[in-house]
N, C-alpha and C positions, 0 to 999 in steps of 0.2 A: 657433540655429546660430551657431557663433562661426567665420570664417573666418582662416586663420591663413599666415605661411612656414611654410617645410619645417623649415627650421632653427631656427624655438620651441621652447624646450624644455621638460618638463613644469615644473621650478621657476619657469618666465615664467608660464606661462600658469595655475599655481593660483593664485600672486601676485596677478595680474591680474584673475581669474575669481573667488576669492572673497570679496575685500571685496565687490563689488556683488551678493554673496547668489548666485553662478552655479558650476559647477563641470564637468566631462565624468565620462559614466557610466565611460571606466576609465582611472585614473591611474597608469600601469607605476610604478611604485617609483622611480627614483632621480631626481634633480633633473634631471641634466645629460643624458635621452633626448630625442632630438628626435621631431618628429611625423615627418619625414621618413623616421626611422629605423625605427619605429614602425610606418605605413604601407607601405614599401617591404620591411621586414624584419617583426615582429613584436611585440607588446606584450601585456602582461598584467597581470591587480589582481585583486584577493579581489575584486571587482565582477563578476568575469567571466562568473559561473554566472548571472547574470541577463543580462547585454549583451554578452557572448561576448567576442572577442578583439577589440583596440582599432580594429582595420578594420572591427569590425563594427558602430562608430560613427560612422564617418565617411558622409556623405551624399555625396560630390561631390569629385573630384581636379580640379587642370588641372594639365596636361603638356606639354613640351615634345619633341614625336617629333622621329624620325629625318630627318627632309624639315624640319625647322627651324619648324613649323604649332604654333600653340597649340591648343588640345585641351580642353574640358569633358566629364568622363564622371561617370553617375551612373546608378542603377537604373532610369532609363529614358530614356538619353540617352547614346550609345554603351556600350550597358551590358556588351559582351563585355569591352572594354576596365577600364572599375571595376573587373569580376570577376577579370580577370588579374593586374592591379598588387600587388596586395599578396602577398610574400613573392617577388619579383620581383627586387627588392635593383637596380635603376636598368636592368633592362636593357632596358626597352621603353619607356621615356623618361627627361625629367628632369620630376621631379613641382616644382612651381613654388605652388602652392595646397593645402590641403586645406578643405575643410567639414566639423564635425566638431559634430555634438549636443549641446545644452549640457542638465542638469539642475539644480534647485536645487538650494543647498547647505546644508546647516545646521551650527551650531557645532561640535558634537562627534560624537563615533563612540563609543554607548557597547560599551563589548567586553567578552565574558564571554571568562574565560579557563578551560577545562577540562583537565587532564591524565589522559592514556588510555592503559592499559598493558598489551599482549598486540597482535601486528600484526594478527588477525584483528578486533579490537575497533575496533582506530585506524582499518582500512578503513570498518568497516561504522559509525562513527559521523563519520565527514568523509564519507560518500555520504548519510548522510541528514540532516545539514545543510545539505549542497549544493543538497539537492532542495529547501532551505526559501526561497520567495521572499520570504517575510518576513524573513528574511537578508539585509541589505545588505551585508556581506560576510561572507567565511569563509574561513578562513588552519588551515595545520598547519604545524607546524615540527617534524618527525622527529629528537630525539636521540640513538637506537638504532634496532636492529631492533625492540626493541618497547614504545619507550617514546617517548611526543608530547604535544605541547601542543595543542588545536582550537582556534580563535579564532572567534568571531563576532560581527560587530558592529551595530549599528541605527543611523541619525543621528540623531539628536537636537539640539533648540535647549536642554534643560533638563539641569542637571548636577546632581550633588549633590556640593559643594564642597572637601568632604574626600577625593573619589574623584577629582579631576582629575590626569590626570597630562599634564605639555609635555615628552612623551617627546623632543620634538625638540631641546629646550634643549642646549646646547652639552653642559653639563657634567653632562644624566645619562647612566643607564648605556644601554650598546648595547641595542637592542631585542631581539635575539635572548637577551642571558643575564638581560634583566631577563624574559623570557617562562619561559626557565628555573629562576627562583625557584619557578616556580609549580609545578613539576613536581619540583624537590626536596624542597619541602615538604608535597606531595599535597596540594594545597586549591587547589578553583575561586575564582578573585577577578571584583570586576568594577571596571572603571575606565572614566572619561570622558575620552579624548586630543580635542583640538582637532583638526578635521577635516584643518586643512594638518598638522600633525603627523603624524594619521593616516599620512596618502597618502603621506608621505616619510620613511615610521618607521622605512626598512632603509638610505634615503640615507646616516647617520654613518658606520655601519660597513661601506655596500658590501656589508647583506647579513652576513655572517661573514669576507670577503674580507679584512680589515682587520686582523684579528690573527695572519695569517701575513706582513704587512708592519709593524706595527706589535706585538709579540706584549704590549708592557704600555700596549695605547692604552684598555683597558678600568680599569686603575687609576684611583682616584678623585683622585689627586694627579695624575694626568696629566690627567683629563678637566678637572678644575678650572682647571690653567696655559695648559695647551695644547688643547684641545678642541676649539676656536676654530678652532683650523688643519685641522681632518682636517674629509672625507675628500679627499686628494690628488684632483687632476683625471684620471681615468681615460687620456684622452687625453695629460697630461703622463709618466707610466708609460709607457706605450707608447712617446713617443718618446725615453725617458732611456734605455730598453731597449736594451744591445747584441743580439750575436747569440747567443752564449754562453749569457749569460740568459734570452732566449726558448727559446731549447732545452731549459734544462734548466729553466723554467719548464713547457713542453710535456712533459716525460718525467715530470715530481715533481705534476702542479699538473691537476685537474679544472674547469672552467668548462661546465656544461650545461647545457639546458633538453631534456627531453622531455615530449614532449604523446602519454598516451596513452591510450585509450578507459576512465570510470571501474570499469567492469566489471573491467577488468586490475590494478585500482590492486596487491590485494594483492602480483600475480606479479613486479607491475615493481618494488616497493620490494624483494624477495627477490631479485631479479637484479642491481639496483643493489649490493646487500651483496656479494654473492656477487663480482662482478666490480669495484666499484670499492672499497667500505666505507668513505665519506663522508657525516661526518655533521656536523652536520645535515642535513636533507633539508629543504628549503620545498615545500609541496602547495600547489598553486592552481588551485580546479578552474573550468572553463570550457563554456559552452555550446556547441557547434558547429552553426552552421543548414547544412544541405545547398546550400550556393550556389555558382554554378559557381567555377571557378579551381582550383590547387594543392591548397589543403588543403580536403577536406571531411568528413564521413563517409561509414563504406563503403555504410549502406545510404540509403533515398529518404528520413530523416526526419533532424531535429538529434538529437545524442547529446551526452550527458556529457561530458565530456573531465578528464581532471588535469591541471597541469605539473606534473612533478619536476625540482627544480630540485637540482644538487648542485654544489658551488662549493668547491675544498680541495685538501688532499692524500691522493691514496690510500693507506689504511691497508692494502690487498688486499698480502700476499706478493706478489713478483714479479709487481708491477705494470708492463706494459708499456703503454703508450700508443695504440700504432696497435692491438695485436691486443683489447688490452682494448675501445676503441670502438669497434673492427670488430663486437667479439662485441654491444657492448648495440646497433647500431643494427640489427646483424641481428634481435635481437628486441623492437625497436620495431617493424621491418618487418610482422615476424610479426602485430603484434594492431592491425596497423593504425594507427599512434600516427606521429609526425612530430617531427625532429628542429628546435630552432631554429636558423636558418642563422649567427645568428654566430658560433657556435662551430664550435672545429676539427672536420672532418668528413673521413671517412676512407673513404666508398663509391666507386663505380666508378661510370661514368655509370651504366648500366642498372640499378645498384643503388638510384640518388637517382630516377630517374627510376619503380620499381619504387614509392619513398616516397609520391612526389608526383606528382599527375594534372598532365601538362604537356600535356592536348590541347587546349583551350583557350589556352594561353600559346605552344605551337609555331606556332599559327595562325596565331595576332596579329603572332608577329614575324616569319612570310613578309608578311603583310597591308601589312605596315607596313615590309618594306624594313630591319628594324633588324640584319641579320645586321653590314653595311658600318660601324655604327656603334656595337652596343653587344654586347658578349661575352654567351654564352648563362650563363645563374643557375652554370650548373654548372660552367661556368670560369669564375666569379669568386668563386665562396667553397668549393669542392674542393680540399683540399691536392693530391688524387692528380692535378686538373688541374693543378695552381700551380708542382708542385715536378717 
């Protein structure tokens, strides 16, 4: 168990974790997430189909409640409390600790890469990778409605030498269009990335986010001069941001995560097209154990889960913003699937609350006095409260 602040961040802590051969079963993607963030909100990795969502590696919080009391909660040690905290986003305390699972780590991730073309194929061959536990991880990256890349990867300490690739290296290409190569040229590859590579393979380009701010940051003359400099700090965007530009960043611009049952996958990648037409799409599917709090599944056993991840600009005609996300979280509702909270969200209390089982987490913060001191989930990341 490696105990950690809130405010580590996943690039501290592979840093740290894997020279001495150690690493955590799931390392959300980008350098600069905190655990704080992570724990309180949400995280995910192609790890996830084995060790589920990043809270569901964490052994042990302390927090700082509303009455000013330190706090240890863990599975059997104020355990209503563990179970509430995550996806909570600070409102039933300030989390000050985490305990978080460490596993070994080994040099490389080797990764086959497949490309799969017809949407009823790309479901039914990322659900039965998913199910493969001898899979240490498994990744899709949707370039159309029906054309993807499947990824899956194994650790390994042994490489073969010609097959290594240090995707991470400043000056090569972005992960997502060197995934692309493989899907234009219809031939599976397989390659050896060095395991910190791995885990932070979407860090350079933010994912795809990178080339609607930068549109020639994937050039080889630029990766070569300048490489070095990207990716901007997330954090510094935001505050260079007037108002102007958030806006019409918010009417032109998709940032999403939904998690939705993988039975669904096919209807949600068809509803995605349909209402937003952003592509790529990143798949990352996730185990969910029945455990009390927020998010579980609908019935008494763990299920499957996907995220679709869609990050862009919508290509959909008369693309509107509030009515478009109205319409997909209406049917995320519908199959039971769950939105991530840092993105913009556009339900009505009864709506979010229709998402997510708050009986449990209403509890806690009569229990606990926290009305006087910490805003309920739904007024602090609901536009329709905020605005």
């Amino acid at each position: 168990v490696v105990r950690v602040e809130p405010l580590v961040t996943m690039g501290q802590l592979t840093a740290h974790l894997n020279p001495m051969g150690w690493t955590v079963p799931v390392v959300p993607e980008l350098d600069d997430l905190t655990v704080g963030g992570l724990i309180m909100g949400t995280g995910i990795e192609s790890s996830s189909h084995i060790y589920g969502l990043f809270q569901h590696t964490c052994v042990a919080y302390e927090l700082v409640l509303a009455d000013g009391s330190l706090v240890r909660c863990s599975p059997t040690e104020n355990s209503d409390l563990f179970y509430a905290v995550p996806w909570s986003c600070g409102t039933l305390g300030f989390l000050v600790a985490a305990e978080i699972k460490m596993i070994p780590a080994k040099k490389y991730v080797k990764i086959h890469y497949e490309p799969v073309r017809g949407l009823q194929k790309i479901c039914e061959k990322f659900t039965e990778e998913s199910k493969k536990k001898e899979n240490s991880f498994v990744e899709g990256l949707v370039y159309s409605l029906e054309e993807a890349v499947i990824m899956t990867g194994v650790l390994t300490d042994e490489a073969e030498q010609s097959k290594i690739n240090r995707i991470g290296n400043y000056y090569k290409p972005w992960f997502f269009k060197h995934v692309e190569k493989y899907l234009k040229a219809d031939r599976t590859g397989i390659e050896y990335i060095p395991s910190r590579h791995y885990y932070h393979r979407h860090t350079r380009s933010i994912f795809w986010e990178l080339q609607d701010i930068i549109p020639f940051g994937n050039n080889p003359v630029f990766r070569y001069l300048f490489g070095w400099m990207v990716p901007p700090k997330i954090s510094l965007l935001k505050l260079t941001q007037g108002e102007a530009i958030r806006k019409l960043y918010e009417q032109h611009h998709v940032v999403q995560d939904m998690l939705v049952p993988m039975k669904s996958l096919e209807k949600s990648i068809q509803t995605f097209h349909v209402d937003l037409n952003v592509y790529p799409l990143w798949l990352c599917p996730f185990i969910l154990p029945n455990n009390p709090g927020m998010v579980h599944p609908k019935g008494d056993e763990a299920e499957l889960y996907v995220d679709i991840g869609a990050y862009g600009e919508p290509k959909r005609k008369q693309f509107e913003a509030r009515a478009s996300m109205r319409q997909m979280e209406k049917f995320v509702r519908s199959v039971h699937g769950f939105q991530m909270l840092y993105a913009d969200c556009y339900m009505t209390r009864e709506e979010f609350w229709d998402m997510f089982d708050g009986s449990l987490y209403h509890k806690l913060r009569e229990q606990m006095n926290c009305k006087d001191a910490f805003p309920e989930v739904y007024d602090k990341i609901c536009k329709a409260a905020r605005h």
